[in-house]
N, C-alpha and C positions, 0 to 999 in steps of 0.2 A: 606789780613791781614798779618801781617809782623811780625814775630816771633823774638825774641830773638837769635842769632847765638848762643848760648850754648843750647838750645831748643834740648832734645832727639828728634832721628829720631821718635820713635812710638809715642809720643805723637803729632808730630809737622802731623805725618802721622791722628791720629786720629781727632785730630783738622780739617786737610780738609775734610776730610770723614765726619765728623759736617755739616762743613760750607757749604759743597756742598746739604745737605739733606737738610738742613734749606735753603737753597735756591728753591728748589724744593717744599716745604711744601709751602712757600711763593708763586709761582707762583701758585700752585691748589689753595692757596686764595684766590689769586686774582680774578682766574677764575671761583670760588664758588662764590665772593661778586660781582661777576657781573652780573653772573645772578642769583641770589637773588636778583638784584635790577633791574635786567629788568626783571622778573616775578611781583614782587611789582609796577612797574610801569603800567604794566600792569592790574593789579587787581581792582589798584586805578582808571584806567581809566575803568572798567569793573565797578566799585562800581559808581563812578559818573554816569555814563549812566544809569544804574538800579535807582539807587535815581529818576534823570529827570524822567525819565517813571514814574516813582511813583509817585512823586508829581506834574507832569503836569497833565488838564485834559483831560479825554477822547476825543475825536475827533467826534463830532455827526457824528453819523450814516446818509447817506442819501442816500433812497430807492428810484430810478426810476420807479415810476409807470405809466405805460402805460395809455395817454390821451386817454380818451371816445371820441367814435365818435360822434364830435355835426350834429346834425338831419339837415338836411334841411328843411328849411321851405316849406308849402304847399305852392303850386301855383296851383289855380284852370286854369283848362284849356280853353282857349277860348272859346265863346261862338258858334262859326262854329266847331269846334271840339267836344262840346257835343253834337248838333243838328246832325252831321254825326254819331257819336257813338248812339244815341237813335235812328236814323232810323236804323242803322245795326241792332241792337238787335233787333228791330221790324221786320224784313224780317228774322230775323235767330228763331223767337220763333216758337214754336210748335203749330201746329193747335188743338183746343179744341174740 
């Protein structure tokens, strides 16, 4: 800033003394209004995501439940395999 050449020393002294503070007040502005806006930019992104979870729906639940074991089917046993298993039992019974 350019003073007047008839400009007294103390005021042309108190002038910069001004101009140098309001300088400084400005730069903590800046650096206040920026993050103010990256904190809001934040929040906003933090408020979006909240909202989706809320208004998307749940996600069904799905429970692994352990398959039963299917039986085998009977198979009777050959007809030479029962005729040896009924003569064993007959030589293993007990005498009356």
């Amino acid at each position: 800033m350019s003073l007047p050449p008839d400009t007294p020393p103390g005021i042309a002294d108190a002038l910069d003394y001004l101009q140098h503070h309001l300088q400084e007040l400005t730069k903590r502005q800046n650096v206040s209004e920026h993050a103010i806006n990256t904190t809001l930019i934040d929040l906003t992104t933090q408020l979006q995501q909240l909202t989706q979870l809320m208004t998307s729906p749940a996600p069904a639940l799905t429970i692994a439940l352990p398959l039963a074991p299917t039986p085998s089917p009977l198979v009777s046993p050959p007809p030479l395999v029962l005729d040896a298993l009924s003569k064993q039992q007959g030589q293993n019974s007990p005498l009356l």
